[in-house]
C-alpha positions as CSV (number, residue, x, y, z in Angstrom):
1,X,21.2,149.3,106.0
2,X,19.3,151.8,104.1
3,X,15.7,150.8,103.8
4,X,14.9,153.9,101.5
5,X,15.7,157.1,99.8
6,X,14.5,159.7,97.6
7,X,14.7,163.2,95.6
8,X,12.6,164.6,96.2
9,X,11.1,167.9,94.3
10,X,9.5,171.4,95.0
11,X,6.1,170.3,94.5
12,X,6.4,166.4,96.4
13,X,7.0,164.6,94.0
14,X,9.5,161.8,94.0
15,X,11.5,162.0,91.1
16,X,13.7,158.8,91.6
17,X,13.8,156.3,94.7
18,X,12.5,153.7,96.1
19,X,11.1,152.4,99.9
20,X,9.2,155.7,100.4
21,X,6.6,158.4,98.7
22,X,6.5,161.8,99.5
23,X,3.9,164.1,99.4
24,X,3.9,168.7,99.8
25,X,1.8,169.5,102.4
26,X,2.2,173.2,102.7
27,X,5.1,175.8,101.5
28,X,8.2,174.0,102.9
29,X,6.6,170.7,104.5
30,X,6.8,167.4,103.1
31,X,5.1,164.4,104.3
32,X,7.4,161.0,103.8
33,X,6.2,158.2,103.6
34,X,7.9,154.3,104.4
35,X,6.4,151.8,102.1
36,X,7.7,149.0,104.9
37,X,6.5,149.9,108.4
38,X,9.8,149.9,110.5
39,X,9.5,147.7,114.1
40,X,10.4,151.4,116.0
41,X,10.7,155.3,115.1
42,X,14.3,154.7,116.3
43,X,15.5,154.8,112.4
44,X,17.9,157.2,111.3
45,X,17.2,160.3,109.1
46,X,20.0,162.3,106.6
47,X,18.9,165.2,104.8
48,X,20.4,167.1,101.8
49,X,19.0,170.1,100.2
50,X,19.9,170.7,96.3
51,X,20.4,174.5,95.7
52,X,22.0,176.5,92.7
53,X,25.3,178.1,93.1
54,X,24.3,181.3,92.4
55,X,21.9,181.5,95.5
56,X,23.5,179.8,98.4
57,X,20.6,180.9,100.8
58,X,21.7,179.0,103.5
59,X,18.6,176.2,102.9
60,X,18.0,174.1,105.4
61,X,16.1,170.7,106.0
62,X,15.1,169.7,109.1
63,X,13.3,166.0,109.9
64,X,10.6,167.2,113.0
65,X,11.2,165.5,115.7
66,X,7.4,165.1,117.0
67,X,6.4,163.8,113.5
68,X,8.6,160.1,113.5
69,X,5.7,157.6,113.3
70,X,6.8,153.5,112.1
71,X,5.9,154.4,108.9
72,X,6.4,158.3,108.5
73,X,8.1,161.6,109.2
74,X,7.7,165.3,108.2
75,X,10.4,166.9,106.6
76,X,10.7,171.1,106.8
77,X,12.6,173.2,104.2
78,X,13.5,176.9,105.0
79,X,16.0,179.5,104.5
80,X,17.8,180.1,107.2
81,X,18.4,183.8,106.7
82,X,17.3,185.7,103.7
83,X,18.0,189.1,104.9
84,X,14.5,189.9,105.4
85,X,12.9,187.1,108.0
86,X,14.7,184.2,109.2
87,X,13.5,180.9,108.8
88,X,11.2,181.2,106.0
89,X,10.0,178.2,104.7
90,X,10.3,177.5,100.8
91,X,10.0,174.4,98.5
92,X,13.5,173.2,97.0
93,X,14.5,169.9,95.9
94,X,16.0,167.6,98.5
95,X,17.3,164.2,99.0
96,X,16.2,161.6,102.2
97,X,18.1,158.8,103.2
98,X,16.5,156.3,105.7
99,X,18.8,154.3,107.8
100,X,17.6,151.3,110.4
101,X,18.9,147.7,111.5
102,X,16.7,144.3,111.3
């Protein structure tokens, strides 16, 4: 079932969601937050990032894998390849979905 979800925007804030808070901690990183500890860090994760069609930077969100705590996660934004250095990380808007069985 999910257990939360968000939008989340460029600066942390959650603009609409519920079963979580987010938080910017740096360019590109994002703290998330569960508002109901889950028993394991066994949940699931699903990212989307919200970009212009104009752009299409090839914007990626990636959940780290060291971060996954019972009651958070760290979320990093960057562009994949912006013809200059790869993997830069930038703040967009993105949606988290948070997946887990009782």
């Amino acid at each position: 079932r999910i257990v939360a979800f968000g939008k989340i925007n460029t600066n942390g804030a959650l603009l609409r969601g519920q079963g979580l808070s987010a938080s910017r901690t740096n360019t590109g990183l994002f703290a998330i937050t569960l508002t109901d500890a889950r028993p394991n860090t066994n949940y699931s994760v699903f990212t989307s990032v919200i970009e212009g069609t104009s752009s299409r930077d090839d914007i990626i969100a990636t959940i780290d894998s060291g971060s996954f705590t019972t009651t958070s996660f760290n979320i990093s934004v960057h562009e994949g390849d912006n013809s200059t250095t790869a993997g830069t990380r930038v703040n967009r808007q993105f949606n988290v979905m948070v997946v887990d069985i009782d």
